[in-house]
C-alpha positions as CSV (number, residue, x, y, z in Angstrom):
1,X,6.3,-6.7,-3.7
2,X,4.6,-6.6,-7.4
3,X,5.1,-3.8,-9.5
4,X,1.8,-1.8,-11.5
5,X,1.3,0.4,-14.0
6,X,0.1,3.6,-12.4
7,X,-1.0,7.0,-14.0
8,X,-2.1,10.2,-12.2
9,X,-3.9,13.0,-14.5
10,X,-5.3,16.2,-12.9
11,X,-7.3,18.5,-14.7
12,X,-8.0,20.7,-11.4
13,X,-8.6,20.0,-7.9
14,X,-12.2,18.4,-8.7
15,X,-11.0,16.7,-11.6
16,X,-8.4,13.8,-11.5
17,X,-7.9,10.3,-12.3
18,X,-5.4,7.3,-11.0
19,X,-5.1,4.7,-12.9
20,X,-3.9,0.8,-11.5
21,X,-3.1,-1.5,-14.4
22,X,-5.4,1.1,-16.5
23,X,-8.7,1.0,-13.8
24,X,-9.4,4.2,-12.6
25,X,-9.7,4.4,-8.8
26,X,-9.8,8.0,-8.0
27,X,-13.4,7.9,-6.9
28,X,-12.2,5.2,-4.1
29,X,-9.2,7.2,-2.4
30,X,-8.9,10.0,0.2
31,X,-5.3,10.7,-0.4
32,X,-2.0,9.1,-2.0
33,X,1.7,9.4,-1.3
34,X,4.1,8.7,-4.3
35,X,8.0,8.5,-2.9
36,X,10.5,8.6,-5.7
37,X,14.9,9.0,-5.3
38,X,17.7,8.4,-7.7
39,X,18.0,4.7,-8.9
40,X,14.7,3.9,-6.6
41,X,11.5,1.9,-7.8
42,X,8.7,4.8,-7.0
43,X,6.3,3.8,-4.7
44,X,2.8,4.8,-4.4
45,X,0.6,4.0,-0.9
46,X,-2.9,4.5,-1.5
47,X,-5.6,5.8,1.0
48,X,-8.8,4.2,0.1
49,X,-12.1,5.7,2.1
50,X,-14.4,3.3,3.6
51,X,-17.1,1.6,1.9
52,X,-20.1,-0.3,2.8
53,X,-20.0,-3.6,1.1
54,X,-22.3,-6.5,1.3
55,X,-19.4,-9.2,1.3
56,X,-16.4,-9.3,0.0
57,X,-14.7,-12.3,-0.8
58,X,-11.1,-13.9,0.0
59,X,-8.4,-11.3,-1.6
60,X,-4.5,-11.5,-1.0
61,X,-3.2,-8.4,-0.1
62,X,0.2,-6.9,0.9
63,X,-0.9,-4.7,3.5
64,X,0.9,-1.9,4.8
65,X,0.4,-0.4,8.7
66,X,0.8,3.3,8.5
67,X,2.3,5.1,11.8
68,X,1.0,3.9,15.2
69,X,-2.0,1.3,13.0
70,X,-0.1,-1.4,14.4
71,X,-0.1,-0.3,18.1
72,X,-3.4,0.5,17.8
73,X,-4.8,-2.8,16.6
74,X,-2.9,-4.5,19.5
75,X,-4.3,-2.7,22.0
76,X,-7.8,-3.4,20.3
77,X,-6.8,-7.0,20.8
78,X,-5.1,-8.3,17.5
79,X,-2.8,-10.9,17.2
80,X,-0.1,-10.1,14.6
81,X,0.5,-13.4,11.9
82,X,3.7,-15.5,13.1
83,X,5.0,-14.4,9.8
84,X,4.3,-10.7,9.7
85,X,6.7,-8.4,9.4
86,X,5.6,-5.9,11.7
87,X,8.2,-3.6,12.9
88,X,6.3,-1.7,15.8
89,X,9.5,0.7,16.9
């Protein structure tokens, strides 16, 4: 898993910005959950909102299921990789 440089500032509740590797992405996300313990790496999981693009190209992604995505998407007919590492229990 890479590691990034994240900042969160608030200046209210209409007024924030999160910063990946210095770009601000605030307007992009619904939500965000940052886990952090003694002698851990922090994590951050970002919800991005929807948007309507014309294409997008080719982009390598960790991508992470939340609770019940990946039942869902079988029973909507995907096929998880050979090499995912899916844990559906």
């Amino acid at each position: 898993m890479s590691r990034h440089q994240v900042e969160i500032h608030s200046a209210g509740p209409h007024s924030y910005r999160v910063l990946v590797d210095g770009a601000d992405i605030a307007k992009g996300l619904v939500g965000l959950t940052l886990r952090m313990g003694v002698d851990q790496v922090p994590s951050l999981e970002l919800d991005l909102q929807l948007v309507d693009v014309a294409g997008l190209g080719p982009v390598e992604a960790e991508v992470v299921l939340g609770e019940g995505a990946h039942e869902a998407l079988v029973a909507l007919g995907w096929t998880p990789p050979a090499d995912s590492q899916c844990d559906p229990a």
